[in-house]
N, C-alpha and C positions, 0 to 999 in steps of 0.2 A: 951283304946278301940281298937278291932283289926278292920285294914279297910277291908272290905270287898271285894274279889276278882271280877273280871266284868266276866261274861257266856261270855261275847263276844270275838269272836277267829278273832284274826288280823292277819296282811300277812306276818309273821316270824314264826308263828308258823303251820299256812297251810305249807309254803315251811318247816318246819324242818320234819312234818310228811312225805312230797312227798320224801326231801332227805332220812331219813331212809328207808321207804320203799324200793327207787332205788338203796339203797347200798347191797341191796340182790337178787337183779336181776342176774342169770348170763349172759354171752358174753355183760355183758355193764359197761358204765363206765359215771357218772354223776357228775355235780358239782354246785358249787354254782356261778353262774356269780355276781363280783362285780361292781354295778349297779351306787353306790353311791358318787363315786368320792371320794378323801382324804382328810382327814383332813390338814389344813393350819397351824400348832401350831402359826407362826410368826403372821400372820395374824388375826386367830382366825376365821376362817372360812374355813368352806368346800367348797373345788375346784372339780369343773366338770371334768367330763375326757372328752374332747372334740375334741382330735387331730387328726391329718386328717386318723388316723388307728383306733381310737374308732369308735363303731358302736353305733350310737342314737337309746336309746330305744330296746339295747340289754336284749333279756330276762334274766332272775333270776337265773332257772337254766337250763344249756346247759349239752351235751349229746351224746353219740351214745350206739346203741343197736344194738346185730347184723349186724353192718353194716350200720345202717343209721344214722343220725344226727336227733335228738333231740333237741327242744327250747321252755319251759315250763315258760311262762309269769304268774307268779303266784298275785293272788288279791285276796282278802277277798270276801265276799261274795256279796256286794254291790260295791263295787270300779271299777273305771271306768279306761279304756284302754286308753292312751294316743297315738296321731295319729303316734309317729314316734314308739311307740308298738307295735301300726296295721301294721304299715309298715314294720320295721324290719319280723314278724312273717312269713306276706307276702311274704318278699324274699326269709327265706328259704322254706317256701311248692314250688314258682316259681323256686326255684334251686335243687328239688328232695328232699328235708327234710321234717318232721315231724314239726309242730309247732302250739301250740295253747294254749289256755288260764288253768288255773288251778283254781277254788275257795275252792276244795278239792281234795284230797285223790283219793275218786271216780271219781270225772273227768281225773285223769290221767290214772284210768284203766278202762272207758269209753272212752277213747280216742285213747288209745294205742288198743283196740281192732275195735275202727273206721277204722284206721289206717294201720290194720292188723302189728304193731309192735309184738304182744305178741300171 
């Protein structure tokens, strides 16, 4: 019997569609922030990156365009922002960047035109 695939679209596959999009933008350059810390093989567990140059609650994927700095907190459609998320996004709009939440596709070109990026 084949299992059945789920309709529901998780938050790997929202950021894969925002990264292709962004890889044809021109005068920009985008990536994927790795969020998740490394794996431990000795240990058998994942290690935070937590040192005193890691940034808590660095967005997903980071950014500039034309000139500005981009930071694209990407979540499913119900998934919720965690506070050092809010906070990170926060510091870069207070330091002159771009930053805000993604649940799709169209939030990043609803945004970028908030924004006036695009």
């Amino acid at each position: 019997m084949k299992k059945q695939q789920s309709s529901v679209i998780n938050e790997k596959q929202i950021e894969t569609m925002i990264l292709d999009y962004l890889a044809y933008m021109p005068n920009a350059r985008f990536w994927k922030n790795n969020t998740m810390g490394i794996f431990d093989p000795t240990r058998g567990i994942m290690r935070t990156l937590n040192g005193r140059h890691h940034a808590k609650g660095a967005a997903d994927i980071l950014g500039v365009i034309n000139g500005r700095f981009i930071a694209i907190e990407v979540k499913k459609p119900k998934g919720k922002i965690s506070d050092s998320q809010e906070a990170f996004l926060q510091s870069i709009v207070d330091a002159g960047g771009v930053a805000f939440i993604a649940r799709s596709l169209d939030d990043v070109l609803i945004n970028f035109q908030k924004f006036g990026v695009v």
